[in-house]
N, C-alpha and C positions, 0 to 999 in steps of 0.2 A: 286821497291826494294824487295828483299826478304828476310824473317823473320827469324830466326833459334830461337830454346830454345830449353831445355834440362836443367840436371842437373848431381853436380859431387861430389865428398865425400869430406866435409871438416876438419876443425879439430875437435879431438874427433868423429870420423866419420859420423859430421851431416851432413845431405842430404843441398846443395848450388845449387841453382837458379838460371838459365844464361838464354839469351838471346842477340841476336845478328841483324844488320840488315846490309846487302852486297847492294853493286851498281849493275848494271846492269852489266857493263864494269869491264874494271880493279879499282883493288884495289890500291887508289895511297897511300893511312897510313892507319891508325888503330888509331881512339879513346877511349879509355879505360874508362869504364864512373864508378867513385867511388860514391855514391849517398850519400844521409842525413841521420840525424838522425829521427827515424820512419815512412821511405818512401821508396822506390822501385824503382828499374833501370827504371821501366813503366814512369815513371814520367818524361822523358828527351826528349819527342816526338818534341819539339821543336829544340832541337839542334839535333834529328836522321833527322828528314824532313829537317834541313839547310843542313847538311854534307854528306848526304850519295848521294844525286845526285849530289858533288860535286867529288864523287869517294871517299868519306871515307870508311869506313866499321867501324860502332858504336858495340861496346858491352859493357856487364855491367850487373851485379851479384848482387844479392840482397844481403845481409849482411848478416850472421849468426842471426838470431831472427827478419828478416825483411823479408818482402816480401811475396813472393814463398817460402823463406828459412825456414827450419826446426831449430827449437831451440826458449825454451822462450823467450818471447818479450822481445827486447832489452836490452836481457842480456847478458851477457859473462864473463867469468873467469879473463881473461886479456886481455888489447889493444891488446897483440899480436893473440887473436883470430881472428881480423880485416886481416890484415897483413900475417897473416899466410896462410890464406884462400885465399888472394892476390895474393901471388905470387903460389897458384895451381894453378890457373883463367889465371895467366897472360904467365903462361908457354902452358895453352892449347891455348890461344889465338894466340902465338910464333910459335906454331906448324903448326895451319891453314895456318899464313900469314908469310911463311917464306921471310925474307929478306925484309920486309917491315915495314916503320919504325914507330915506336908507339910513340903514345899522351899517358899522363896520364891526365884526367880530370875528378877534385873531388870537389863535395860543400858542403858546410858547415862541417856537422860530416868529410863526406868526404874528404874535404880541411884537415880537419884535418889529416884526416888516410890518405892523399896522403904525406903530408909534414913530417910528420913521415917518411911515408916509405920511400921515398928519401933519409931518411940520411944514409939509408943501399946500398938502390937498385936502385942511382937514373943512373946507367948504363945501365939500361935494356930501357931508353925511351930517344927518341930523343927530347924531350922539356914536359912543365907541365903546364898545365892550373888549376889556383889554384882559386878558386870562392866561394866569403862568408866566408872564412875561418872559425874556432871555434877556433882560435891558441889565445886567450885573457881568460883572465879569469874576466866575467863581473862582472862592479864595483857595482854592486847592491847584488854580493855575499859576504857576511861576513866574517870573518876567525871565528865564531864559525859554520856559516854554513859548513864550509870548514872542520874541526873538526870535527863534525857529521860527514858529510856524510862517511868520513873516517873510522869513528865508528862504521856505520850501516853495512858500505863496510862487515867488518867483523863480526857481528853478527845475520844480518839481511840482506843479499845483497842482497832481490831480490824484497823489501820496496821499493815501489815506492815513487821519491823526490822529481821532475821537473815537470812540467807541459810547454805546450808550447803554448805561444798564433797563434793561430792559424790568426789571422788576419793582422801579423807582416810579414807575407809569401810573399805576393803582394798585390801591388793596386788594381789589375783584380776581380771585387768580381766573375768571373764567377771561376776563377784558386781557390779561397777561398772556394768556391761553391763545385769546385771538391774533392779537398784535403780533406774538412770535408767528403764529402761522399762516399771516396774511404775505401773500404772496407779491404785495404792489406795496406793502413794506420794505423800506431799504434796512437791511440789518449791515452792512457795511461800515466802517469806518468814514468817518467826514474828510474827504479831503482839503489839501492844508486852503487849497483856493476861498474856499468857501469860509475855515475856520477864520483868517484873515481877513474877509469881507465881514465878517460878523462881529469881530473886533471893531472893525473902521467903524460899523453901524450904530455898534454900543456906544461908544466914544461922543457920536455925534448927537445921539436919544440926547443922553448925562449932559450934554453941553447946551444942549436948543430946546430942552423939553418944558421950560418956560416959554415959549411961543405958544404952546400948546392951549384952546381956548373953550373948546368943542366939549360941551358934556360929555363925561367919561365916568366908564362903571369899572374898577378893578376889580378881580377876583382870582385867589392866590393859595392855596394848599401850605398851613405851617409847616409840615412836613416834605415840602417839595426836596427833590436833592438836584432834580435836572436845573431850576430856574430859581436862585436864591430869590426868596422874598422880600427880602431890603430892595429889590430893586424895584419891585410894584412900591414899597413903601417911598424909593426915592422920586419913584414915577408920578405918583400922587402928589409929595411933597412941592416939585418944582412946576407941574402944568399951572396952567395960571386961572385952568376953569374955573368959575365960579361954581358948575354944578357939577363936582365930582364926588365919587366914592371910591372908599377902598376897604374891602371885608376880608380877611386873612379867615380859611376854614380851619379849627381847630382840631388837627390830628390828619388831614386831607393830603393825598400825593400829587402828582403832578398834573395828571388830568382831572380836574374835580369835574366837569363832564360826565366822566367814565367811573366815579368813585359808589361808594354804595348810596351814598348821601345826593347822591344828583341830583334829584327830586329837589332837594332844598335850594341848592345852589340855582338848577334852572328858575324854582320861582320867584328867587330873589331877583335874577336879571327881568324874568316874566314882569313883578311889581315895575322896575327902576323904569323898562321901556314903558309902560304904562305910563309913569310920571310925564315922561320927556311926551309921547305922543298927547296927552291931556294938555302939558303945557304950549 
């Protein structure tokens, strides 16, 4: 396969991080890969090494304050810095691979910032693979916690609030092993700007997520603790697709990607894209 990276101006003109990986052969789609919260498009080598000697062609951007990408950790003004940044990326990606039809595929933060985006842009992609979601607001959060951080949002935004157990990621302790020592990993606290904006986003998913109409694939770790599963459950429940799915893995953590059972999970999406391009 061959490798591409590069970078392109995003909003408020910070420098965004891309890379890409081509088949040999023809390009039969295009995966779009939305990543997590404080981790990097680097981190999806499992699903580039399934798809790209199947004839995909994988890309994926680091986030504004992730990665390669220029801007403070895990910060940003508004969701729509996500989003905005998004559809640069996904217009230069349109341009490479004219007339060939695109995946969105997002997890966790990402999940999030894909299901958002959809309720604008879900035109631009011929189905969505939506993994781990962040679309719940976990029951262990407070509404004075919620209160705060809204508070901090505006006078302090850039107070770190979250922390993330790093050991809730996968079973694999080697994948645990990596994540802690990858060094374009944020292991910092979320500050409150961002937890705030993620709020707003949830809120808006749980209210609009019946517009949603675009084939979509869920997939979700019963055992997740970062991204309750009720929320892909609600996620499925309210989109209004006719061709959706949702498969909860039985005992699976948060990245089912990264879990030992990969293998299954990837060729379940491998089957789903298959349908959609068939059909």
């Amino acid at each position: 396969m061959e490798h591409i990276e590069g970078s392109f101006e995003g909003v408020r003109n910070v420098n965004i991080y891309y890379q890409g990986w081509l088949p040999e052969g023809k390009v039969s789609a295009v995966l779009l890969i939305v990543h997590g919260l404080g981790e990097h498009s680097g981190r999806y080598m499992n699903v580039v090494n399934h798809f790209v000697p199947l004839g995909y062609a994988v890309y994926g951007l680091d986030h504004i304050g992730h990665g390669k990408s220029a801007g403070t950790r895990e910060f940003v003004e508004t969701f729509d810095d996500f989003t905005d940044t998004l559809t640069v990326f996904y217009k230069m990606v349109a341009e490479w691979q004219v007339d060939v039809p695109i995946f969105i595929l997002g997890h966790s933060l990402g999940g999030l910032i894909t299901s958002y985006y959809l309720l604008d842009h879900q035109n631009k992609f011929k189905g969505a693979i939506i993994s781990g979601p962040a679309v719940k607001i976990g029951d262990s959060v407070s509404q004075a916690t919620i209160m705060m951080g809204k508070v901090l949002s505006k006078i302090a935004p850039k107070m770190g609030l979250i922390s993330l157990d790093v050991n809730a990621i996968s079973r694999d302790p080697d994948v645990v092993a990596a994540y802690v020592n990858d060094p374009l990993v944020f292991h910092g606290k979320t500050p409150a700007r961002l937890a705030a904006e993620l709020l707003s986003a949830i809120l808006r998913v749980t209210a609009e997520a019946g517009v949603i109409t675009l084939p979509i694939s869920i997939v979700h770790g019963s055992e997740d603790s970062l991204a309750d599963p009720t929320g892909s459950q609600m996620l499925y429940d309210k989109a209004s697709s006719e061709d959706k799915t949702l498969k909860i893995y039985n005992g699976l953590y948060h990245e089912v990607f990264n879990e030992p059972e990969r293998e299954r999970v990837l060729k379940d999406i491998e089957d789903w894209l298959n349908s959609q391009l068939a059909g």
